[in-house]
N, C-alpha and C positions, 0 to 999 in steps of 0.2 A: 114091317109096314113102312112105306116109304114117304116120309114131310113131305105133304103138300109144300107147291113152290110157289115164291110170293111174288111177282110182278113188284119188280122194283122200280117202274115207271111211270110214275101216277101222272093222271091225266092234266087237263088245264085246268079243268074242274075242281079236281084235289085236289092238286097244289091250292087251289083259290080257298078251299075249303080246309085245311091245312094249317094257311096264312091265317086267314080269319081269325079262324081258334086258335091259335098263338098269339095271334094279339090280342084279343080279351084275353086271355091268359096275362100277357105281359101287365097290362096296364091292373087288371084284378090284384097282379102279385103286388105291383107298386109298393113299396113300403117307404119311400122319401121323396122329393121335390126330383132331385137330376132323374131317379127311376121313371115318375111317372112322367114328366116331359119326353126322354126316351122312348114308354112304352105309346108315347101320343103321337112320336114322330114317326113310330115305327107302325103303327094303326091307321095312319097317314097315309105312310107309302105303298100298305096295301089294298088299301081303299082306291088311291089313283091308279094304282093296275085292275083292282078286282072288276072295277065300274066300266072299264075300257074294253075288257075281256065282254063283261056281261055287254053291253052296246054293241061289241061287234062281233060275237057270237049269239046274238037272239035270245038271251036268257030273259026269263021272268026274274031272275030275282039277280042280282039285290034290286030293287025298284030305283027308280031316281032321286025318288025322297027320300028314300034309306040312305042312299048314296051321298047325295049333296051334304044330310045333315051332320054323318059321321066324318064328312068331308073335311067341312066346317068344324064342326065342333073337335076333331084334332090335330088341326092345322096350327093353331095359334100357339102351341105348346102349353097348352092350360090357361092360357091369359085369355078373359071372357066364359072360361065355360064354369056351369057351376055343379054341384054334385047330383043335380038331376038329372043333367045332360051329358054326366058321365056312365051314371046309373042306366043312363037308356042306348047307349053308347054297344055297354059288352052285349047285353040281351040283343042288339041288331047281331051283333057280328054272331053270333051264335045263331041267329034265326035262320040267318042269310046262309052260312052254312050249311042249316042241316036242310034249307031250301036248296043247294045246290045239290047236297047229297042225294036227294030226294029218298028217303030208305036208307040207304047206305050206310054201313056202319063206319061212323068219325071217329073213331077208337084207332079200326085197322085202317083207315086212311091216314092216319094222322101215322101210324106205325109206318105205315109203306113212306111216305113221305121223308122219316128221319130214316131210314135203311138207304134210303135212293141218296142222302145227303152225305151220310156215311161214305155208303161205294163212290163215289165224287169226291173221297178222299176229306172231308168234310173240311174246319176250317173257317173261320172270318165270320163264323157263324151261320145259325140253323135261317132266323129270320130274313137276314141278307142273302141266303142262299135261293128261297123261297120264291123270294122277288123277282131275285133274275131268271130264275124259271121258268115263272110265269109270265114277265117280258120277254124272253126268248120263245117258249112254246107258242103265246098267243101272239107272236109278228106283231108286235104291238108297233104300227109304223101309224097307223091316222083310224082310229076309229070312227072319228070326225070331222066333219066340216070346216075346213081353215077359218071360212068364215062365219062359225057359231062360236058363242061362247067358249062352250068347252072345244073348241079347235084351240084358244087361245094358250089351254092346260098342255099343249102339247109337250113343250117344250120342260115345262115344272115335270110332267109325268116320265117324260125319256130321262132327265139329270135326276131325278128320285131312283131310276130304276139305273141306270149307269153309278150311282154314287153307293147304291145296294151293293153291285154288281163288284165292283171295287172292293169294296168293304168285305165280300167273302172269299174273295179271290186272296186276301191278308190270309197269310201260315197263321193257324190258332197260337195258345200260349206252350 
């Protein structure tokens, strides 16, 4: 019998859904001060892609309010936020998730995801690889209005996702 073959090319979607669950994950495993500011910067920058993607492919989820709070809440690197608003933090990113997945099993997403990172030679790592993905698949050039608020994020969301971008493009150890 012959393996089923796995699409090694997950969508915008999955990648989105992917990220997510990797950073709750990150920030979950946190076990010291540098980790969780890490796992907060790195929940950051997929948040300012995920929101981007959702706005300018017509997604229902993440909602705005999902969006903005987890925005906020880890942006600052922990400073201001407090255990309850980290506590509601993973449960979005997980929600939002399995809101994108709609069904879909996040298991073999998440598998096809690190296979495609692999074949890409892998490197500078899985999160930073994630990112640029997901700014390269979703044209992420203006989901926005220059002149709205978040047009303002533009420029924070292109150097978050170029500084990823960079960061995976570094030979592993």
């Amino acid at each position: 019998m012959t393996p089923a073959l796995v699409h090694l090319h997950p969508t915008l979607a999955e990648l989105c859904i992917a990220a997510l669950m990797e950073a709750a994950d990150g920030i979950e495993a946190a076990n010291d001060t540098a980790a969780f500011k890490d796992a907060l910067n790195a929940n950051f920058r997929v948040w300012l892609v995920v929101r981007e993607c959702g706005v300018g492919n017509g997604w229902a989820v993440p909602t705005s309010r999902d969006a903005e709070f987890v925005i906020h809440g880890s942006s600052g690197q922990g400073r201001g936020v407090n255990d309850d608003d980290i506590g509601a933090i993973i449960p979005i990113n997980r929600r939002v998730a399995h809101g994108l997945a709609a069904g879909g099993d996040i298991a073999r997403i998440r598998t096809r995801a690190v296979l495609a990172y692999r074949e890409g030679g892998g490197g500078g790592g899985f999160a930073p690889w994630m990112v640029g993905q997901i700014y390269k698949k979703g044209r992420l050039r203006s989901a926005f209005d220059p002149t709205s608020e978040h047009g303002r994020l533009r420029p924070i969301i292109r150097a978050a996702a170029v500084s990823f971008i960079c960061e995976a493009e570094q030979p592993g150890p």
